[in-house]
LUMPALO-697424 format. One record per residue (C-alpha): residue number from 1; residue in one letter; x, y, z. Coordinates in pm, whole numbers, plus 32768, in hexadecimal, padded with zeros to 4 digits. Layout:
BEGIN
+---------+-------+------+------+------+
: vexdren : semar :   px :   py :   pz :
+---------+-------+------+------+------+
:     NUM :     A :    X :    Y :    Z :
...
+---------+-------+------+------+------+
This chain:
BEGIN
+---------+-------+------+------+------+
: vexdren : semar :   px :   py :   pz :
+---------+-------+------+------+------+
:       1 :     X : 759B : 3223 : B213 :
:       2 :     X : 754A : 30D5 : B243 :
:       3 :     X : 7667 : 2FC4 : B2F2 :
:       4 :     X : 762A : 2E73 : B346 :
:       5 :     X : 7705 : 2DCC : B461 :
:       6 :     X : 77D9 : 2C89 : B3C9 :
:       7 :     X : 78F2 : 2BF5 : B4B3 :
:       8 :     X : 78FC : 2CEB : B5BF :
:       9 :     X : 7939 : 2DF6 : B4CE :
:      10 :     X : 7845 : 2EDB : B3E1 :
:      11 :     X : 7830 : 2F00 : B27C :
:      12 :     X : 7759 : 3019 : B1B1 :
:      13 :     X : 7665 : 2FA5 : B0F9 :
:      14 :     X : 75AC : 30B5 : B047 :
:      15 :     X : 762D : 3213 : B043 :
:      16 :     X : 74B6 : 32DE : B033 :
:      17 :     X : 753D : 345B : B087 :
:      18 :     X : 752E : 357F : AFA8 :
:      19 :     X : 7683 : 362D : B033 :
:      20 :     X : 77AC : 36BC : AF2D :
:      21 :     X : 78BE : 3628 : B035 :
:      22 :     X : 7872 : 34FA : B0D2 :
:      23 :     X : 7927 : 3472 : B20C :
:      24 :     X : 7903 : 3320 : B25A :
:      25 :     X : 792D : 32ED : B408 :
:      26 :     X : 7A54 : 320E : B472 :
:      27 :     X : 7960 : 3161 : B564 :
:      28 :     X : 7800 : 30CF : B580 :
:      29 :     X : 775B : 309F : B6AB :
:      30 :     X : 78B2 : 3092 : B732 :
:      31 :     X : 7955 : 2F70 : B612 :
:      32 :     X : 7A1C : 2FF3 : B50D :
:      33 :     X : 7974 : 2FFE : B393 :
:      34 :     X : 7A53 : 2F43 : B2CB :
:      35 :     X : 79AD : 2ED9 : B192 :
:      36 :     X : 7917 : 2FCC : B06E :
:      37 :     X : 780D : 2ED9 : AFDC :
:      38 :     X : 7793 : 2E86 : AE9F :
:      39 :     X : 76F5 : 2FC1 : ADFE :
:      40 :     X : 76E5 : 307A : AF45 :
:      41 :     X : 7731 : 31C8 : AE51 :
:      42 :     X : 7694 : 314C : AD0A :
:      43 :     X : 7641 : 327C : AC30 :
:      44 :     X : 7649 : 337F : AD94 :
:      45 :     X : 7659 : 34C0 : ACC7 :
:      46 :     X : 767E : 35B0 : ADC4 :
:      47 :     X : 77D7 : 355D : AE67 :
:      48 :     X : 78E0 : 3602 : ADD1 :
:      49 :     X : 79C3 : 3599 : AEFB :
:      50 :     X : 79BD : 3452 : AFA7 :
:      51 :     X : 7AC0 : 33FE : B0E9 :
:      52 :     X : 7ADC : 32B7 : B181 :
:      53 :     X : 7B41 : 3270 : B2AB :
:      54 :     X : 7CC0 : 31B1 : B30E :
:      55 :     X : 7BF4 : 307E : B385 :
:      56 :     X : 7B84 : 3017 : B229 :
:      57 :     X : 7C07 : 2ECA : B1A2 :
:      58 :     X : 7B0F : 2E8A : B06D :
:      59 :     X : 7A52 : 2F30 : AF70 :
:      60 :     X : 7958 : 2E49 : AE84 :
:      61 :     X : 78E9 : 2E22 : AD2F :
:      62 :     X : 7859 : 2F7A : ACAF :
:      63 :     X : 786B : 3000 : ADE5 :
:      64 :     X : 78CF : 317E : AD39 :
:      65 :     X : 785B : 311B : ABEF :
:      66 :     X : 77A3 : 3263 : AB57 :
:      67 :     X : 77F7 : 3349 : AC24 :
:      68 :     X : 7801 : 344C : AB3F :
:      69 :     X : 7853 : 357C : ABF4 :
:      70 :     X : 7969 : 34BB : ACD7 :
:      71 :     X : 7A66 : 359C : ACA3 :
:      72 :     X : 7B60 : 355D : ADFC :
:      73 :     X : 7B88 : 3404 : AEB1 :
:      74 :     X : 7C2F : 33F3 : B009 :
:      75 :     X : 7CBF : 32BF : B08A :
:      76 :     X : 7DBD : 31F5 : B180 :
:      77 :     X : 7F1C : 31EF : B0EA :
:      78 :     X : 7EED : 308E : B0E2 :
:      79 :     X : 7EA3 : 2F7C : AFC6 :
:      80 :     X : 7D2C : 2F0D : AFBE :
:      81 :     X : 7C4C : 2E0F : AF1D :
:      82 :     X : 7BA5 : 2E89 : AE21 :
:      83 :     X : 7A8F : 2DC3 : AD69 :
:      84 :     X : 7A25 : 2DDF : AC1F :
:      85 :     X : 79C7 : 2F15 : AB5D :
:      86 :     X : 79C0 : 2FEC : AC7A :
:      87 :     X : 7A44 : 3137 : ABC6 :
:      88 :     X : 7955 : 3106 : AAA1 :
:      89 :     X : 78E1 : 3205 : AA03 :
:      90 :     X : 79A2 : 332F : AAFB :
:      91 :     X : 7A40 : 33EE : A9E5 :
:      92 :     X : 7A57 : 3538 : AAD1 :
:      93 :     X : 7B41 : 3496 : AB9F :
:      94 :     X : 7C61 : 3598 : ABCD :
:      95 :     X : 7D00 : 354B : AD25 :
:      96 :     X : 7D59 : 3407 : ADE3 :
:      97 :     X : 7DC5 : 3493 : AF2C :
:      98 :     X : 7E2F : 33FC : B056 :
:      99 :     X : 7DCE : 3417 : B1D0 :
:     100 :     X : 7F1A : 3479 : B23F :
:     101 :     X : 7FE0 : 3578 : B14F :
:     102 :     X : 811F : 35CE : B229 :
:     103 :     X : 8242 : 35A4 : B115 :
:     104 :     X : 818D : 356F : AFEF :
:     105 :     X : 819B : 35E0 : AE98 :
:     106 :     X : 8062 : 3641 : AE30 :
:     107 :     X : 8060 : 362B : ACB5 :
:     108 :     X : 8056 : 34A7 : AD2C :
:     109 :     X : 7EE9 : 34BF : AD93 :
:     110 :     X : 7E7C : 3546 : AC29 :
:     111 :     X : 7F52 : 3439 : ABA9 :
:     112 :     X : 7E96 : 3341 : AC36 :
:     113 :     X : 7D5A : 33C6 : ABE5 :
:     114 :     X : 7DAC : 33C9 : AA86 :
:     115 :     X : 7E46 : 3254 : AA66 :
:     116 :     X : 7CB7 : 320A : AB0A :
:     117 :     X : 7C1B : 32EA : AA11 :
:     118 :     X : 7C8D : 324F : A8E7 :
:     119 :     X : 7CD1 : 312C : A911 :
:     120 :     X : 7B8E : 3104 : AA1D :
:     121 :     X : 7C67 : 3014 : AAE6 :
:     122 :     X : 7CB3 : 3033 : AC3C :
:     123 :     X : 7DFB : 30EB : ACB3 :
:     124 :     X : 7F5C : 3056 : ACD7 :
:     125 :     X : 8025 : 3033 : ADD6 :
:     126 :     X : 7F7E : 3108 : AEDC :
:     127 :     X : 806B : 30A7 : AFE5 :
:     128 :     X : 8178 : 3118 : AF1E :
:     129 :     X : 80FA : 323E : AEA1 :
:     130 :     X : 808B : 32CD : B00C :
:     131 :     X : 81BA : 3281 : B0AA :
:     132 :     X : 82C6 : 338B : B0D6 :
:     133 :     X : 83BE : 32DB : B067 :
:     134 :     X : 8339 : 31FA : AF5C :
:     135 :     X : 829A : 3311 : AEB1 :
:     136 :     X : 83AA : 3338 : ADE7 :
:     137 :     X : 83D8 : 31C1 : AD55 :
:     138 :     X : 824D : 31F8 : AD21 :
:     139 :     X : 8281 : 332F : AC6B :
:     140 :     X : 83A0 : 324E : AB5C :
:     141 :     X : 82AC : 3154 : AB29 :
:     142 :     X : 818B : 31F2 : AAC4 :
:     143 :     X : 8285 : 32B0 : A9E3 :
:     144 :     X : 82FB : 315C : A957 :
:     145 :     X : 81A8 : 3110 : A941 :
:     146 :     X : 810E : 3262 : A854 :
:     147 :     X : 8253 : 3241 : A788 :
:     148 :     X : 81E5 : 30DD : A755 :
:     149 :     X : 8087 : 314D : A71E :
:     150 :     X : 80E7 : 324D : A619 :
:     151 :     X : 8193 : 317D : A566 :
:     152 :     X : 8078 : 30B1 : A508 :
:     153 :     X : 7FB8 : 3094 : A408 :
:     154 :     X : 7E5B : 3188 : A401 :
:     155 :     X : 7D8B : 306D : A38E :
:     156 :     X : 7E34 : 2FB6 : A4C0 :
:     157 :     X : 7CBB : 2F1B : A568 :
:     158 :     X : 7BC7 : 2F80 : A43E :
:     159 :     X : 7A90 : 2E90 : A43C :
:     160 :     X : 796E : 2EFE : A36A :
:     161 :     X : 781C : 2F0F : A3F0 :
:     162 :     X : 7748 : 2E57 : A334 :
:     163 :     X : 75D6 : 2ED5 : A35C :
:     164 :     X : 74E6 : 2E62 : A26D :
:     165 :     X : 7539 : 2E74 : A0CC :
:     166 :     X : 767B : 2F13 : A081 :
:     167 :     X : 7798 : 2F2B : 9F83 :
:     168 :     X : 7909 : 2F7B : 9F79 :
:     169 :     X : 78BA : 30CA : 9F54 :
:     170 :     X : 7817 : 30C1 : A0CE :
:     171 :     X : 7956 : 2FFE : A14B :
:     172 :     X : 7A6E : 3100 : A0AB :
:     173 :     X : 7997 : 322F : A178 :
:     174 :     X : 79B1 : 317F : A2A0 :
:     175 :     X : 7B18 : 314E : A27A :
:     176 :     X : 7B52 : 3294 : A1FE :
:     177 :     X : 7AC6 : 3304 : A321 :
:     178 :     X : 7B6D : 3222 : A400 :
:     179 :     X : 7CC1 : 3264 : A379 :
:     180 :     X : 7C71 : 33FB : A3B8 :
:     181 :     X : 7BEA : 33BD : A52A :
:     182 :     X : 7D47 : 32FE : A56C :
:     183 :     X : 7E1A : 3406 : A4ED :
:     184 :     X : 7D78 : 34FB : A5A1 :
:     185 :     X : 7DC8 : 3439 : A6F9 :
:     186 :     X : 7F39 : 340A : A696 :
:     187 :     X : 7F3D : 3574 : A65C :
:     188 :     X : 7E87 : 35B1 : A7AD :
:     189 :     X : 7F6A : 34D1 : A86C :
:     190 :     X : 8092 : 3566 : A7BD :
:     191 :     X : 8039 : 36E9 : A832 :
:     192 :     X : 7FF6 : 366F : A98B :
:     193 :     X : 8133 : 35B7 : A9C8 :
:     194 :     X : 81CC : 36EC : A91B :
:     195 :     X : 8103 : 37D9 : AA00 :
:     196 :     X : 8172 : 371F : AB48 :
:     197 :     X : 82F3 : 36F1 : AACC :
:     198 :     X : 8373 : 3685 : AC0F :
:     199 :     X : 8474 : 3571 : AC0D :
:     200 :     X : 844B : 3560 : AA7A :
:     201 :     X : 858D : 34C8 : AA0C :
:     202 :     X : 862F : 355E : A8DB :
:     203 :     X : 8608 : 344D : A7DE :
:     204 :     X : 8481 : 342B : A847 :
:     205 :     X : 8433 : 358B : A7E4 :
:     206 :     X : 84D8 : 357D : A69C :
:     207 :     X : 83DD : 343A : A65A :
:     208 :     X : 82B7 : 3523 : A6C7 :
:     209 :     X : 830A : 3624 : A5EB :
:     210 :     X : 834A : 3580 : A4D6 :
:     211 :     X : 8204 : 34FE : A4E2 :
:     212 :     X : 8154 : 3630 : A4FF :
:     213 :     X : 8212 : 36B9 : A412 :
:     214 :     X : 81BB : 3576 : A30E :
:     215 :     X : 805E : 35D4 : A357 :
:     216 :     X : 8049 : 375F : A36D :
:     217 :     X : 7F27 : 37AF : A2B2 :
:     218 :     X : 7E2D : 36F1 : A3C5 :
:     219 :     X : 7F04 : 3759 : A4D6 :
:     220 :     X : 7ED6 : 38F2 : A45C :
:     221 :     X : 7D5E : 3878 : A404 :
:     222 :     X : 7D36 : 3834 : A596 :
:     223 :     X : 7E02 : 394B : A5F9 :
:     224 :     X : 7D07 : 3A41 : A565 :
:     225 :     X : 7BD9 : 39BC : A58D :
:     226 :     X : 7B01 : 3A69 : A646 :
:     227 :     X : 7A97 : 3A3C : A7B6 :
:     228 :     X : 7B8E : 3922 : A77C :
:     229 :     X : 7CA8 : 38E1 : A8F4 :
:     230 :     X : 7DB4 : 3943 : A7F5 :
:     231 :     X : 7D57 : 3AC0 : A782 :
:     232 :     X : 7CFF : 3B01 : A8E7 :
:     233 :     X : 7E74 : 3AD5 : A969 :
:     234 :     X : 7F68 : 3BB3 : A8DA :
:     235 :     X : 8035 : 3A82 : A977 :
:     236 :     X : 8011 : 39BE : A846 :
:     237 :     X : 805D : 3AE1 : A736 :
:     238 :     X : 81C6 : 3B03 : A7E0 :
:     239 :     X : 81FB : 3974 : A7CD :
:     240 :     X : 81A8 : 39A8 : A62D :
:     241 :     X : 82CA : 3A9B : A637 :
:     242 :     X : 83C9 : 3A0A : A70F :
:     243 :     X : 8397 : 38A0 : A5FF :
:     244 :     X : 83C6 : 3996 : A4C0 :
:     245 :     X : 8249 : 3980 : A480 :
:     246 :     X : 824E : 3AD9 : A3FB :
:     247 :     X : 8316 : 3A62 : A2F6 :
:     248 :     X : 81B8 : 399B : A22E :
:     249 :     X : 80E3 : 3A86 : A2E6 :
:     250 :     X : 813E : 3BFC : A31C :
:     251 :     X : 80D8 : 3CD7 : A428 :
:     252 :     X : 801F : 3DC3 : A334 :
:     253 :     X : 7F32 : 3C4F : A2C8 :
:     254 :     X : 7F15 : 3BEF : A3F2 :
:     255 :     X : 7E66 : 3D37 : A473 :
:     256 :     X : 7D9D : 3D4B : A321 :
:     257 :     X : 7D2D : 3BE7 : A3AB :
:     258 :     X : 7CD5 : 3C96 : A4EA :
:     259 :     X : 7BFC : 3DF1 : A485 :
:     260 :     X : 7B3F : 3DF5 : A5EF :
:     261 :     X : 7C59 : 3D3F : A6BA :
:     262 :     X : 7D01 : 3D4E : A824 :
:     263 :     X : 7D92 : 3EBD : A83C :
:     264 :     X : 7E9C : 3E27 : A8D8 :
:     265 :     X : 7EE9 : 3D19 : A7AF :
:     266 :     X : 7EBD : 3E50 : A697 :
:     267 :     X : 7FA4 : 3F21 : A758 :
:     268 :     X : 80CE : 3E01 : A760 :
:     269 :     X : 8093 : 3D80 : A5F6 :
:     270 :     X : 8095 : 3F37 : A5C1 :
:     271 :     X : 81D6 : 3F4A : A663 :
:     272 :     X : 8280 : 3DF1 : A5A8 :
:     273 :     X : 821C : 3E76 : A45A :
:     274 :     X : 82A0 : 3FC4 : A4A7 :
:     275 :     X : 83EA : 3F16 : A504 :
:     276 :     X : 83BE : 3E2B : A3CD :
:     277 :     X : 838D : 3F35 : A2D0 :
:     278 :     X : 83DB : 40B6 : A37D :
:     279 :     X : 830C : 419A : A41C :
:     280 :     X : 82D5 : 4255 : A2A7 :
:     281 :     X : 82AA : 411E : A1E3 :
:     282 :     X : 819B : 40AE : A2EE :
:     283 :     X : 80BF : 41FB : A31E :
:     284 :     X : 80C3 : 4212 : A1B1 :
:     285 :     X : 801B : 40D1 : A179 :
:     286 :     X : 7F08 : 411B : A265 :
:     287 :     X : 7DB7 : 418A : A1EA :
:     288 :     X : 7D5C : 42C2 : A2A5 :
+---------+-------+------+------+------+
């Protein structure tokens, strides 16, 4: 690592290790490192988990950008400056976590990890949402916040790239593509939120359902894909029940979906269609 001194404290300049977890020290030469510079972790490929120390105050312009593999981020429960662009490009973000974790939810880390990850923006409120007892008021406004955001439109922040000649046809791809990227985000957010349920108020989970339920056959498409989070976690399969997604999917389709899936995902959807249809009914549809 390289760190320059700058006002009696230190700041990293260039991060140059090869390491999967990085820990940054809380002290140079005896002064604490408060400043992440500009592209100190531009395009580091090898950390997958990155903690910074309680000290830290600032974190510059691309300072994360393209870290591909990034997948945790530890930090003080504290609000930071953040400079431009510095989560470009980290689409394997999947946990914000704090230093301290006493008396926290901790659906709120992946929760902040995803409002990074798509909107590549740095995270809200961190004060708030590593505090104890602000978690909570956190926790309501990020769910104002996705109710808000899935009410929008999925063209919402469409801009063409224009590269060389090109026609309309070129433009409606990349907006059909666009549009089919966005969806698949709301539906992401929507089974997380779903997955961690804690302090979900009523009238919020009726909004997330009906949404998933307004958009079924992508949300079924990602629950069966393969290798995908979703047919991994059995998890998911019993949130499809519980918001009557077996009623425009059955268990019997959604285990023809899933030929070479989790044996523990067959052997639920196995046991909901038997309850769905009868034990008979069920073995006699099977092809032995």
């Amino acid at each position: 690592m390289i760190f320059r001194e700058q006002n009696g404290t230190y700041r990293l300049e260039k991060y140059e290790g090869t390491d999967s977890s990085v820990i940054l020290p809380e002290k140079v030469e005896g002064k604490p490192l408060t400043v992440i510079g500009t592209k100190a972790f531009l395009s580091c490929r090898q950390a997958e988990r990155l903690i910074l120390p309680a000290g830290i105050e600032r974190i510059e312009d691309w300072a994360f950008a393209h870290m591909k593999n990034l997948r945790e981020l530890v930090l003080p429960a504290k609000d930071l400056s953040f400079g431009r662009k510095v989560f470009l490009g980290c689409r394997k973000l999947e946990q914000i976590s704090f230093l301290q974790t006493e008396g926290l939810y901790r659906g709120i880390s992946y929760f902040l990890a995803s409002q990074v990850r798509f909107t590549q923006e740095p995270p809200m409120d961190l004060t708030l949402a590593g505090s104890a007892q602000g978690q909570w008021r956190w926790l309501g406004e990020y769910d104002r916040l996705l109710i808000r955001f899935l009410d929008g439109e999925d063209t919402d922040g469409f801009e063409p790239a224009f590269i060389g000649w090109f026609n309309i046809e070129d433009v409606d791809d990349q907006q059909e593509d666009f549009v089919r990227e966005r969806r698949r985000c709301k539906i992401s957010l929507v089974l997380q939120r779903l997955f961690f349920c804690k302090g979900l108020k009523q009238e919020t989970e009726e909004k997330l359902t009906a949404y998933l339920m307004a958009v079924w056959t992508t949300a079924a498409e990602m629950l069966t894909e393969e290798e995908s989070v979703y047919s991994r976690d059995v998890n998911y399969f019993k949130i499809w029940r519980k918001i009557g997604g077996f009623k425009v999917l059955s268990p019997q389709e959604l285990l023809e979906r899933l030929p070479d899936g989790d044996p523990e995902i067959r052997a639920f959807l196995m046991e909901c269609e038997m309850e769905e249809t009868g034990a008979d009914a069920f073995f006699a549809n099977l092809d032995l």
